[in-house]
N, C-alpha and C positions, 0 to 999 in steps of 0.2 A: 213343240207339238208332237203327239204320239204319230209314227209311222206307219201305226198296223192296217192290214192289208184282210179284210171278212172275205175268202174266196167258198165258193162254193164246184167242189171237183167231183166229177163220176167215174166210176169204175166199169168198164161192161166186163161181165162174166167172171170176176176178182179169183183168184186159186184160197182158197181153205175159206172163204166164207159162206157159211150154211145159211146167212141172210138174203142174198142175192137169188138164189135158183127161186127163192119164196115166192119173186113179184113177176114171177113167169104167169103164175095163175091170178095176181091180181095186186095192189100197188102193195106195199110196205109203206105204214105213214110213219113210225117213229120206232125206233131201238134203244133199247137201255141195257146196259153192261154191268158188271159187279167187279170188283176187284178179283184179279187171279187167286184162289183159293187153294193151296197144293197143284198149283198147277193148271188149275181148268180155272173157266169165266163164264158165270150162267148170263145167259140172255132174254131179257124177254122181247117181243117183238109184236107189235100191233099192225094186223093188217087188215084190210076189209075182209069181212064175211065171205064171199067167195075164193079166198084160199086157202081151202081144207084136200084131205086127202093124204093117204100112204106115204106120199111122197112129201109130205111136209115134215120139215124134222121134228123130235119133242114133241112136247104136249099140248093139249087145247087146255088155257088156264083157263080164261075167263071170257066171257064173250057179251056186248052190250051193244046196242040198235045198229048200226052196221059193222061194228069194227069187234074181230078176235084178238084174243091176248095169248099167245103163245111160249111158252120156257122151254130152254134147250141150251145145252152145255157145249161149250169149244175148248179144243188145250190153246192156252198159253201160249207165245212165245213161237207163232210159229210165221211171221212178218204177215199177219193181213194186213189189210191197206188200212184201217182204223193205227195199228198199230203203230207201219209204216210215219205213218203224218204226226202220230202224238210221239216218236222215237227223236223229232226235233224239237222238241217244244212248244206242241201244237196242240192242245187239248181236243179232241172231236166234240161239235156242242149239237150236231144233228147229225142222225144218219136215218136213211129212206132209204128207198129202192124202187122202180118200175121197168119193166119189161129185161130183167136180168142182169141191170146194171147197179150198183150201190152205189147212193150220192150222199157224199160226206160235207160238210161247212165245218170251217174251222179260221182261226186268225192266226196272219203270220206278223211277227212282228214289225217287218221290213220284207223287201223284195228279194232280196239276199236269201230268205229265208224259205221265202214262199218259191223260189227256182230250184233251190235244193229240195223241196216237199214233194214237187212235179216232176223234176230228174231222179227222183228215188223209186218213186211210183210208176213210172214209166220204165224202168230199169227191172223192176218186177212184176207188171202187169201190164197188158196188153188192153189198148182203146181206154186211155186215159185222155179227158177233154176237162177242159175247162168250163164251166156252165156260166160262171160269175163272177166279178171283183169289185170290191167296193173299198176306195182309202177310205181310213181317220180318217174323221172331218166334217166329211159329205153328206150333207141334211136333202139332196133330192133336190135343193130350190137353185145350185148354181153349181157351175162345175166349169174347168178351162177346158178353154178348146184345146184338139188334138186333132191333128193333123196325120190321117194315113197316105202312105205313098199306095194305088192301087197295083202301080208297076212293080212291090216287089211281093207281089202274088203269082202266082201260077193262073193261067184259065182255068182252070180243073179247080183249085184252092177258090177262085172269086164263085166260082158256079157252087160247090159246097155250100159256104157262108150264107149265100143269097137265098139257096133251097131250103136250109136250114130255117134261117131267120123267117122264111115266108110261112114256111110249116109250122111257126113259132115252138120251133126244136127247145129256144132258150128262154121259155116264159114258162111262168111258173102261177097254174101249172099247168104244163106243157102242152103244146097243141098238137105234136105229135113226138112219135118215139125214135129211136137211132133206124129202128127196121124200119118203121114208115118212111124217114127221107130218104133212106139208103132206097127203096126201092123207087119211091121218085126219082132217083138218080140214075136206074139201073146198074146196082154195084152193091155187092157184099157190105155187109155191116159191119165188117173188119175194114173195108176199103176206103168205108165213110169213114171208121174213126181214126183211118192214118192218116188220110186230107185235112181232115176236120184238126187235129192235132197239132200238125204243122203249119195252117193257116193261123190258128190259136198262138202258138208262140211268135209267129211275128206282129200278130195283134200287142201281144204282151212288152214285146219289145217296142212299136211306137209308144204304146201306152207310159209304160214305167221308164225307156230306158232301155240299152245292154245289145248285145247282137242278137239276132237269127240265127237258126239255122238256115241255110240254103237248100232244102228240102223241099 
């Protein structure tokens, strides 16, 4: 039976993606990419109607009942996090964005695969979270139990999760943003996402398997 692993990961604030500052002014619903061309790789990028302006990169292509279509070129080859993920054999099948973070879906084959996707990304970008994981297999109607230890969470890591999940951080779609639970929390939205990160990976680890960090 196939091992593959459908995660769904976000980025806040990614280095060289001119996708992400987009959804400052308003969401990013879907991104489509071309094959590098000499070097560059045109984009176009559909976002609601409220994000125009100077500060949007490219062009206004095309525009229909609330959502803009906008093109705009990147070089090549210079590790974004789309890049990053498809560099193990991870095709990107969705990419969004809202309030500055870019959320990529992709499938790994194994778990093996998918910890190297997240230690690579995390190696080069800052407030990398896990949104979602879904095995082979899983139709919604049955799933095993899984047993978490709460003891080996931090306070601070259980109070995260709990803020999150109540703010439905992790629904889709979402009931609020990394700045809204961060400031439920009173703490920096860098602060959220290094709580939020390391409670994640011990999630990951009762879930599949493997150790923790102790973080």
């Amino acid at each position: 039976m196939a091992e593959g692993i459908l995660a769904t990961v976000a980025v806040r604030e990614p280095d060289c993606c001119p996708v992400a500052p987009m959804s400052t002014g308003g969401r990013v619903r879907s991104v489509s990419q071309s094959r590098p061309v000499d070097g560059t790789v045109t984009v176009e990028v559909t976002t609601d109607a409220t994000v125009e302006g100077s500060d949007v990169p490219g062009e206004t292509l095309f525009s229909y009942d609330s959502e803009t279509v906008h093109r705009l070129e990147r070089q090549a080859g210079q590790n974004c996090a789309c890049e990053l993920v498809e560099r193990h054999g991870c095709p990107v099948r969705d990419v969004s964005a809202e309030g500055g973070s870019v959320v990529l879906s992709f499938i790994a084959e194994d778990l093996a695969v998918l910890r190297d996707v997240v230690a690579d990304l995390r190696e080069r970008e800052e407030g990398v979270t896990v949104r979602s994981l879904r095995r082979s297999g899983e139709d919604g109607s049955r799933s095993e139990p899984v047993f978490v230890d709460k003891g080996e969470f931090t306070p601070r890591q259980r109070e995260v999760l709990r803020t999150a999940h109540e703010a439905g951080y992790f629904e889709r779609p979402k009931g609020a943003n990394a700045e809204e639970v961060a400031a439920a929390l009173e703490v920096a939205p860098s602060t959220f996402a290094e709580h939020l990160a390391a409670a994640q990976t011990k999630l990951m680890a009762a879930l599949f398997g493997g150790a923790a960090d102790e973080s």
